[in-house]
C-alpha positions as CSV (number, residue, x, y, z in Angstrom):
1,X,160.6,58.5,221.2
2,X,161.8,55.8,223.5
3,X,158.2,55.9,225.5
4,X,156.3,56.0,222.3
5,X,158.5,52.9,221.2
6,X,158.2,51.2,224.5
7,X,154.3,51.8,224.4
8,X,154.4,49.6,221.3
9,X,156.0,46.9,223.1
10,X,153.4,46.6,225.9
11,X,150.5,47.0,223.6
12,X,151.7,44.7,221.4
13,X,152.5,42.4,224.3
14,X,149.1,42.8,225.6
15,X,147.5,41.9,222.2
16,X,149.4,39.2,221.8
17,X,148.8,37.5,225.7
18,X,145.6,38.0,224.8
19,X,145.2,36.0,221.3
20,X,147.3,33.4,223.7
21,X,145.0,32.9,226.0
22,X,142.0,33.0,223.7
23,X,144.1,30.4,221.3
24,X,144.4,28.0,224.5
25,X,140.9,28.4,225.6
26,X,139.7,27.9,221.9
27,X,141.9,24.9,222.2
28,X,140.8,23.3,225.1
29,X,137.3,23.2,223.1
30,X,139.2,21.3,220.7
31,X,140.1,18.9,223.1
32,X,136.6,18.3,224.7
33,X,134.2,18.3,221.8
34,X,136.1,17.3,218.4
35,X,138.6,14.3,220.5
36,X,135.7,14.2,222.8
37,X,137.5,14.2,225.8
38,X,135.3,15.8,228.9
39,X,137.4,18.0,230.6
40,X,137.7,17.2,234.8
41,X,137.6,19.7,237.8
42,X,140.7,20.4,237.7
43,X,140.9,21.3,234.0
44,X,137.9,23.6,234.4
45,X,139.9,25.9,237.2
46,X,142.5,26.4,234.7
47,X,140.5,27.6,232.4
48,X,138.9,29.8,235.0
49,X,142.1,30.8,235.5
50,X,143.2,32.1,232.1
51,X,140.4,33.8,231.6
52,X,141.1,35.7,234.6
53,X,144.6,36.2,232.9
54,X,143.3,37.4,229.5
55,X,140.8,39.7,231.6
56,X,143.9,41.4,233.2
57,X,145.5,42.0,230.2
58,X,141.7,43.2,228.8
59,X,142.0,45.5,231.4
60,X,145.2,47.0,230.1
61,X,144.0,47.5,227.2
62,X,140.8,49.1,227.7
63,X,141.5,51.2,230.8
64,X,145.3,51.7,230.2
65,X,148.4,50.1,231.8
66,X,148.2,50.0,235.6
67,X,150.1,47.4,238.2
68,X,146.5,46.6,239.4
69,X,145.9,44.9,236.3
70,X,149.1,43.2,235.6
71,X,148.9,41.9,239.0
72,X,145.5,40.4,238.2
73,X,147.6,38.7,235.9
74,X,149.8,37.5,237.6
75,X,147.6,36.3,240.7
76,X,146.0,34.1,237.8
77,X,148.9,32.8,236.5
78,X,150.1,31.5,240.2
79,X,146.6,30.6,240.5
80,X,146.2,28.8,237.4
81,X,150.4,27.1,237.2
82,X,149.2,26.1,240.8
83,X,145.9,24.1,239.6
84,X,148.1,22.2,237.1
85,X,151.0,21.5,239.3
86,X,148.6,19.8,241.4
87,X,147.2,17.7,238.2
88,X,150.5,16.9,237.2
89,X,151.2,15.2,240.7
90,X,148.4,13.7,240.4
91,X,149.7,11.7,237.4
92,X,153.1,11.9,238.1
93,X,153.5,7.9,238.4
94,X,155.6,5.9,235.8
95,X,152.8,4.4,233.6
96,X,150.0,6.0,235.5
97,X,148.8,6.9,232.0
98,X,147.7,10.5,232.6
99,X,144.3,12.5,232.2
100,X,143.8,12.9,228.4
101,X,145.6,13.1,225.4
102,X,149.0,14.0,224.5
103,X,149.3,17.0,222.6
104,X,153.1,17.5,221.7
105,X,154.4,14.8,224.4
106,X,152.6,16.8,227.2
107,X,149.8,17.0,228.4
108,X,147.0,20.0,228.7
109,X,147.7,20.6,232.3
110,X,151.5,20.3,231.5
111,X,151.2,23.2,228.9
112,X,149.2,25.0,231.3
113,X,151.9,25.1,233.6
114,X,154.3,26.2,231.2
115,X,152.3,29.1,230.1
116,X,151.4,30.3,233.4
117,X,155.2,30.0,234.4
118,X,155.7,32.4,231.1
119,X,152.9,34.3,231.9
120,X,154.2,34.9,235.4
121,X,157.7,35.8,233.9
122,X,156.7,38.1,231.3
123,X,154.1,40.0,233.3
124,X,156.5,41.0,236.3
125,X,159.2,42.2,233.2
126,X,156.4,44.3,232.0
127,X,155.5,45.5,235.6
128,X,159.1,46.9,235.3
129,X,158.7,49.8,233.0
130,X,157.1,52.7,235.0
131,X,156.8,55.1,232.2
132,X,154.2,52.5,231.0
133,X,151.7,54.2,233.8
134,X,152.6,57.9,233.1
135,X,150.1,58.4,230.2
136,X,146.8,57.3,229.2
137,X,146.7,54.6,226.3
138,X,145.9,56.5,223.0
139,X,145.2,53.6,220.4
140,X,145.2,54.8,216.7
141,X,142.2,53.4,214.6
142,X,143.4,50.3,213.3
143,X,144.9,48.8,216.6
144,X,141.5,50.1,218.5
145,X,139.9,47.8,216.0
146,X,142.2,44.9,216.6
147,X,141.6,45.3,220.5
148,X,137.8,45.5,220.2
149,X,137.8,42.0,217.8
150,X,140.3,40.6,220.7
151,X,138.1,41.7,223.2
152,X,134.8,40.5,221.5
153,X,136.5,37.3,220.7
154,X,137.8,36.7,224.1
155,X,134.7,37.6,225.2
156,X,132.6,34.9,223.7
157,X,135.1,32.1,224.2
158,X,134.8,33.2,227.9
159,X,131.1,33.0,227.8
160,X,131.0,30.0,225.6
161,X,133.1,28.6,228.7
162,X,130.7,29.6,231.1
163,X,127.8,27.8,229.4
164,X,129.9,24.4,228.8
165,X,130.8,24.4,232.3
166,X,127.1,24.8,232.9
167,X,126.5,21.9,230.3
168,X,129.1,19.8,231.9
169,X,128.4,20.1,235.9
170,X,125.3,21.5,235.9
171,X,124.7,23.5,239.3
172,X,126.2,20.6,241.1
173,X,129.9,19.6,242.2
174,X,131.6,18.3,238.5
175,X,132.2,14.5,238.9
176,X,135.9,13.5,239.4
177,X,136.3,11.5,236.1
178,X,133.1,13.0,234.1
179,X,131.8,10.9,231.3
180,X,128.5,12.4,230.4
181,X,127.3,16.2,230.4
182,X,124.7,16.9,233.3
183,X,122.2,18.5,230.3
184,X,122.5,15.4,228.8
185,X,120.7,13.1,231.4
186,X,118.1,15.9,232.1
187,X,117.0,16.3,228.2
């Protein structure tokens, strides 16, 4: 009974990193097209970096619990926490203003750091339970359905991603402070 209950708690943990990470992504499109706000460089490799988070926990889900994956994780997270501390030093002046908008008195790379910090925590307390790795996943009907619209939506914000990066840089270096999309001055 205790595995069985303890299998809830990673799977539900897993679900629930993943709407996360597709909620900030989905977010960050927010940002750059309704408060038209381009994202920079920097911005893009975090959002690299969670989706090589969510794919981690994608991983987990699909082809059951193994350190491997939460590992991927966690590399991401450090990855991803790393990208923003450097963004936040950037802007770390008094009244240097900062890169974008304030959402909740911090910025986006500020939350990025936070949730890559969290990310980082609860990943290595999930690493923790060995009994996780024992047995194969076996997801009843309803929660495989849940995990294949999580997947399918993670999935297309990733690609959607891909193809606004595309839009935004083009196949060249991404400008510093972008103000245009690349596919804009070629059509």
């Amino acid at each position: 009974m205790q595995t069985k209950t303890l299998r809830h708690f990673e799977l539900i943990f897993n679900f629930l990193a993943i709407c996360a990470i597709t909620f900030v992504l989905c977010s960050a499109f927010y940002v750059q097209f309704a408060m038209k706000e381009l994202p920079c460089p920097l911005c893009l490799l975090q959002r690299i970096g969670f989706m090589m988070m969510g794919f981690g926990f994608l991983l987990n889900l699909r082809f059951s619990f193994r350190p491997s994956h939460y590992g991927l994780v966690i590399f991401s997270a450090i990855f991803t926490g790393s990208v923003a501390l450097r963004q936040i030093c950037l802007h770390i002046l008094p009244n240097g203003g900062g890169y974008g908008t304030p959402i909740f008195g911090f910025h986006d790379y500020t939350w990025s750091f936070i949730f890559s910090v969290i990310a980082i925590i609860g990943t290595t307390f999930l690493l923790c339970f060995d009994r996780q790795y024992q047995f194969p996943v076996n997801l009843n009907k309803h929660v495989s359905r849940l995990t294949h619209i999580a997947f399918a939506l993670f999935l297309f914000v990733a690609l959607f991603s891909a193809v606004s990066i595309y839009a935004e840089c083009g196949p060249m270096f991404c400008p510093d402070n972008p103000v245009s999309y690349y596919l804009q001055g070629i059509l």
